[in-house]
C-alpha atoms as one frame of an Amber mdcrd trajectory, in Angstrom:
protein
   0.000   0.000   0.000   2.855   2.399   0.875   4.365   1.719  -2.258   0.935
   2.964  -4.288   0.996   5.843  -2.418   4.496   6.671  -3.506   3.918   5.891
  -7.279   0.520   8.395  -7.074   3.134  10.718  -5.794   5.251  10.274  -8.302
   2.869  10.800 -11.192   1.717  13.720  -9.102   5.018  15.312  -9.113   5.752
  14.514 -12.790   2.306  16.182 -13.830   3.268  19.061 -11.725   6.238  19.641
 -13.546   5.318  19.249 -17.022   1.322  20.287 -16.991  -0.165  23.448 -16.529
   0.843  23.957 -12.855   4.634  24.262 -14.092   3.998  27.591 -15.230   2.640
  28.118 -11.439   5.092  27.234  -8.524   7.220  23.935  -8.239   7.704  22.507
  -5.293  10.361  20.204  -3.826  10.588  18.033  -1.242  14.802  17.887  -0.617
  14.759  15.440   1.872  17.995  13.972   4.402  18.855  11.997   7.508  21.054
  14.380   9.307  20.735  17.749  11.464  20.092  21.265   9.866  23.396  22.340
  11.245  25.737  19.755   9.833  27.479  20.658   6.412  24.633  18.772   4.409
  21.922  20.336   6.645  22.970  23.933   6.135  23.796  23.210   1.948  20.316
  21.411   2.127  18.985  25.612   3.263  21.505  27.396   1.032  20.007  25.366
  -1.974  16.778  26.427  -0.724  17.595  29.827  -0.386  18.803  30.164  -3.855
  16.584  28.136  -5.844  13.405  30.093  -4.551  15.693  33.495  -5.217  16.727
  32.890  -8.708  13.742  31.198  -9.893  12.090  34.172  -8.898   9.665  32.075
  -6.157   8.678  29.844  -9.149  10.356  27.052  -7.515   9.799  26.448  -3.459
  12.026  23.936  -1.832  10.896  21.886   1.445  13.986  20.663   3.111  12.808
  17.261   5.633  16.147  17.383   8.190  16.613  14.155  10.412  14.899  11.827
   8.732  11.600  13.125   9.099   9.941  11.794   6.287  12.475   8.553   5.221
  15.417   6.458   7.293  18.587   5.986   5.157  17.436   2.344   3.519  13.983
   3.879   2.621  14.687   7.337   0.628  16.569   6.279  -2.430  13.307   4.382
  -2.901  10.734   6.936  -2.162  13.272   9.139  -4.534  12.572   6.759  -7.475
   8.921   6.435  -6.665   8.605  10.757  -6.763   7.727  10.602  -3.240  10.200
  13.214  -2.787  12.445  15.019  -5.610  15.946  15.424  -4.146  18.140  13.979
  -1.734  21.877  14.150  -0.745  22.332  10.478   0.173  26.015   9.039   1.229
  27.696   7.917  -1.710  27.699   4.429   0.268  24.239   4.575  -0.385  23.940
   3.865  -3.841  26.035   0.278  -3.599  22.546  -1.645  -2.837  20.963   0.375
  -5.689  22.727  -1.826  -8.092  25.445   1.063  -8.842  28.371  -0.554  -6.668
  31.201   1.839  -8.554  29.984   4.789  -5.794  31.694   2.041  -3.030  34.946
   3.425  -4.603  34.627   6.126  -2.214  34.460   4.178   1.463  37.653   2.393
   0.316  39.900   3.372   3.374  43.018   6.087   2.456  42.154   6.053  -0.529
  42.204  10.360  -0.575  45.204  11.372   1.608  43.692  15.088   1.437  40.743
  17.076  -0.143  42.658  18.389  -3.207  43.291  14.579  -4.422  39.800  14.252
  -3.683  38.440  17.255  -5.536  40.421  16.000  -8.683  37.855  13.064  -8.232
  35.129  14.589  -7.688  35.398  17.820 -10.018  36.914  16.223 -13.023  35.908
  13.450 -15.607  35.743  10.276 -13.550  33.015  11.938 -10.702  30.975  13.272
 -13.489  31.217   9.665 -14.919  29.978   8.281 -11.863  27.093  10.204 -11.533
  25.887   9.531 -15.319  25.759   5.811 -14.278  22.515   6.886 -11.999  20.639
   7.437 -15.002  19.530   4.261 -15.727  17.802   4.050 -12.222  15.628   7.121
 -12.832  17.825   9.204 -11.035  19.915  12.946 -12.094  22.852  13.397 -10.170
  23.404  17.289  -9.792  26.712  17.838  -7.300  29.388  16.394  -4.566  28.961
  17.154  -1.293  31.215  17.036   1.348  31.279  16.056   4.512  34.759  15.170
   5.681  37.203  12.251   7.156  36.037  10.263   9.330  36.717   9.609  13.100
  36.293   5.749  14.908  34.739   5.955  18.227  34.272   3.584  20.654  33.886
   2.338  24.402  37.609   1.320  24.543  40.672   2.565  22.821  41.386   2.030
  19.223  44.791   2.477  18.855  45.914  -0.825  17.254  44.541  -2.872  14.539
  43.716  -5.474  16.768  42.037  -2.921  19.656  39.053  -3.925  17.024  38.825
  -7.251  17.802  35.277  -8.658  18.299  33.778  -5.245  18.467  30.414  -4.240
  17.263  30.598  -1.839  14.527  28.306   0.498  12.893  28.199   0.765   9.392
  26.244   2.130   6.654  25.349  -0.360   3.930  28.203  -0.505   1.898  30.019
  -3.837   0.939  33.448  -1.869   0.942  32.902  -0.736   4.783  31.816  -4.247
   5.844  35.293  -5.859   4.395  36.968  -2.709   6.093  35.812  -3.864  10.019
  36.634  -7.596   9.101  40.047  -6.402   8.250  40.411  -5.034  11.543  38.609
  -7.764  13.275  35.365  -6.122  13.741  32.063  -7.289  13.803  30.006  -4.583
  10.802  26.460  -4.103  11.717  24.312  -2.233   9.759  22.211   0.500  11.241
  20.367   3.131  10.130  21.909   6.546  11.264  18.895   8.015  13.129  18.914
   4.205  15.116  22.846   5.210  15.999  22.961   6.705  19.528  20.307   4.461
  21.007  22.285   1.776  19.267  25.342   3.031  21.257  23.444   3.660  24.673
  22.442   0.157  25.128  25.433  -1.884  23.477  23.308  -3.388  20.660  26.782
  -1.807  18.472  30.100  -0.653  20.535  31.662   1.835  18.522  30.857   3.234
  15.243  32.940   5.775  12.560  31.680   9.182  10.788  32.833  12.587  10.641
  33.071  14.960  13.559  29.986  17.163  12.670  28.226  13.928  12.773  29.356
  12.696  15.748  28.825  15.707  17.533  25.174  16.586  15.877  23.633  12.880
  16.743  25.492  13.506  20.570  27.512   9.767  20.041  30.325  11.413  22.069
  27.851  11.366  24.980  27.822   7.619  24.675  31.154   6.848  23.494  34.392
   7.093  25.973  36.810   7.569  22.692  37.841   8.846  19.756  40.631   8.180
  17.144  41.606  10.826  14.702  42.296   7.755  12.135  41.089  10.239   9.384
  41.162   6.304   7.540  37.799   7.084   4.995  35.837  10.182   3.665  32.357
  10.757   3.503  30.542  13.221   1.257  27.211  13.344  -0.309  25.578  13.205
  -4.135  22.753  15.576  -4.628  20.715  13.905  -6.501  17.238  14.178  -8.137
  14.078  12.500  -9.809  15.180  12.257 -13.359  11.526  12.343 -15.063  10.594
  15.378 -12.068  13.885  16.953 -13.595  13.525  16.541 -16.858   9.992  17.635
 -17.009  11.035  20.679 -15.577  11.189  23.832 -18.167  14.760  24.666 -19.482
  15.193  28.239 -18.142  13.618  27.087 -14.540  16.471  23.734 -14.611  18.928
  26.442 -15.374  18.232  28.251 -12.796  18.099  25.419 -10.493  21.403  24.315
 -11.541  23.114  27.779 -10.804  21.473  27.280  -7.587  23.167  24.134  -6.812
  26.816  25.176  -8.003  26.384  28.150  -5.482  25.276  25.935  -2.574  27.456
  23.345  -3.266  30.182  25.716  -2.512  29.063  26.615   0.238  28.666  23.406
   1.389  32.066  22.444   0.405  33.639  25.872   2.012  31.817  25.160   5.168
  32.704  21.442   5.739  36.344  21.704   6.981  34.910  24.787   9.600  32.089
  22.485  10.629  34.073  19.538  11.649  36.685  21.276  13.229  34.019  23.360
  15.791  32.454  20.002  16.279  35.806  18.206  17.250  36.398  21.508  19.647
  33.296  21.305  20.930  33.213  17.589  22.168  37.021  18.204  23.824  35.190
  20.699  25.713  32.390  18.596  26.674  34.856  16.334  28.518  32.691  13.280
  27.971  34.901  11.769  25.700  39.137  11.143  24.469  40.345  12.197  21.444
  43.446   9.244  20.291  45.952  10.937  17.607  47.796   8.140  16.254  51.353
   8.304  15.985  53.025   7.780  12.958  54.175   3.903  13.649  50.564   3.480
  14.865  48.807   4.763  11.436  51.144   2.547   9.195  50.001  -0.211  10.915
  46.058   0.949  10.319  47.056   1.585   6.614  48.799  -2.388   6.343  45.943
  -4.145   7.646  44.113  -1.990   5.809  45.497  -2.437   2.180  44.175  -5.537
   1.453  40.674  -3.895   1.296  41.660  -2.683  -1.592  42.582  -5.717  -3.404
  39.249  -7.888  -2.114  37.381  -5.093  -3.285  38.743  -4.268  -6.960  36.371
  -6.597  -8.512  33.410  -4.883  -6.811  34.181  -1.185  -7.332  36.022  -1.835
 -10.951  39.401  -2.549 -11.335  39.872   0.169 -14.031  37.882   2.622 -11.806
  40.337   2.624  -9.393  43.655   2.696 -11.756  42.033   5.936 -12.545  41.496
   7.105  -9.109  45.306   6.024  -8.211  46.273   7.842 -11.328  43.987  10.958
 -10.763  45.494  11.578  -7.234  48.768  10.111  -7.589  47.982   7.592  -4.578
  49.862   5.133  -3.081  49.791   2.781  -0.470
């Protein structure tokens, strides 16, 4: 029943944008499952901002924070459907959908820094990427960031085998799962809103995200440490109905596409800032310890980490991520 409700939406929405109302106001729903002052939250505004100013209020955006309309496993389908038109899902995300090259991105050091990963991202093989969402009904529009990622957990992870039979989050993402085995872990899958409860009562021990994340969803309340491992990124692609956005008129898409270059440099430009007033804000809390690993101690993350790499080459495309290693120069 749910899912006739979403397919009426979705001939709803594609009606709206191609019938008579188009010449009225379009709306869209821009739903996501994180707070309004992460990086995505506040890009998730900006966009709104803009699109209603240079579309001249044609075009009114609704942005759905927290997962207030969809968890993380349910929105790429509700996208599809035209339940709503335009989310900024983790590129992990789209690994279930059938499109497993997006995994690519969860492989651990794969980007030592953001300029190897904006050569990604910016130039031929991100655009690439996103063309491959076509054939799912699905326009992606821009890369998001968020930032490198933290581990957190009850005990300290300072050594490869500190993860030993621990209970790790993880989104859905094949590459993320062989990641914790390589370190011992047990990789659960959770859905991010189901995080801190999942943390509060032990049903996972630790889990790994960015700063702004950790600090927005209050884990470092229910964690006793943190490792600045900085071992995987995680950004976001804004993506969109394809029939909503193709039905849309050209000069209104136009203008929606200006929109989203502006925002998503803002939401780039703001990412770094975020994460580091999280991180400062959580050493102030005093409820949890930051770990910086010494050098010794992150060669020895990055060795039991290489073989990732290899088991997961056949997954993500070998010649995907020659291109990567050639785009950014990396080794390991």
């Amino acid at each position: 029943m749910k899912k006739l409700v979403w397919l009426a939406a979705a001939v709803a929405a594609v009606a709206l944008a191609t019938g008579p109302a188009a010449a009225q106001e379009v709306t869209i729903k821009f739903s996501h499952v994180v707070a309004p002052d992460t990086p995505k939250g506040k890009g998730a505004l900006k966009f709104k901002e803009l699109a209603e100013q240079y579309t001249g209020g044609k075009v009114k955006v609704e942005v759905y924070p927290n997962s207030q309309l969809y968890k993380d496993k349910e929105e790429l389908e509700a996208l599809q459907l035209g339940a709503v038109q335009m989310l900024a899902p983790s590129l992990a995300k789209f690994g279930p959908l059938g499109v497993k090259e997006f995994e690519v991105f969860d492989l651990p050091y794969l980007f030592p820094d953001k300029a190897a990963l904006r050569k990604v991202t910016d130039g031929p093989v991100g655009k690439d990427l996103l063309k491959r969402l076509e054939a799912k009904g699905i326009t992606g529009l821009a890369y998001w960031d968020n930032g490198f990622k933290i581990m957190t957990a009850n005990k300290q992870l300072k050594k490869p085998d500190d993860f030993l039979g621990q209970k790790m989050r993880i989104q859905g993402s094949k590459v993320l799962e062989a990641q914790f085995r390589a370190l011992g872990a047990l990789p659960q899958v959770m859905a991010f809103s189901e995080v801190y409860q999942g943390l509060q009562t032990g049903v996972v021990d630790g889990t790994e995200n960015t700063p702004s994340n950790t600090y927005t969803q209050k884990v470092h309340e229910v964690q006793k440490f943190g490792t600045l491992s900085d071992h995987g990124y995680i950004g976001y692609a804004v993506i969109v109905n394809k029939p909503f956005w193709d039905g849309l008129k050209p000069e209104i898409r136009t203008q929606l596409e200006k929109a989203m270059v502006d925002a998503s440099k803002y939401a780039n430009d703001i990412s770094q800032t975020e994460n580091d007033e999280a991180m400062a804000e959580m050493k102030k809390s005093g409820k949890i310890t930051f770990i910086t690993l010494t050098a010794d101690e992150k060669k020895a993350w990055v060795k039991a980490l290489k073989p990732v790499h290899e088991e997961m080459a056949g997954r993500v495309g070998k010649e995907l991520l020659q291109q990567i290693y050639q785009t950014t120069g990396f080794q390991m």
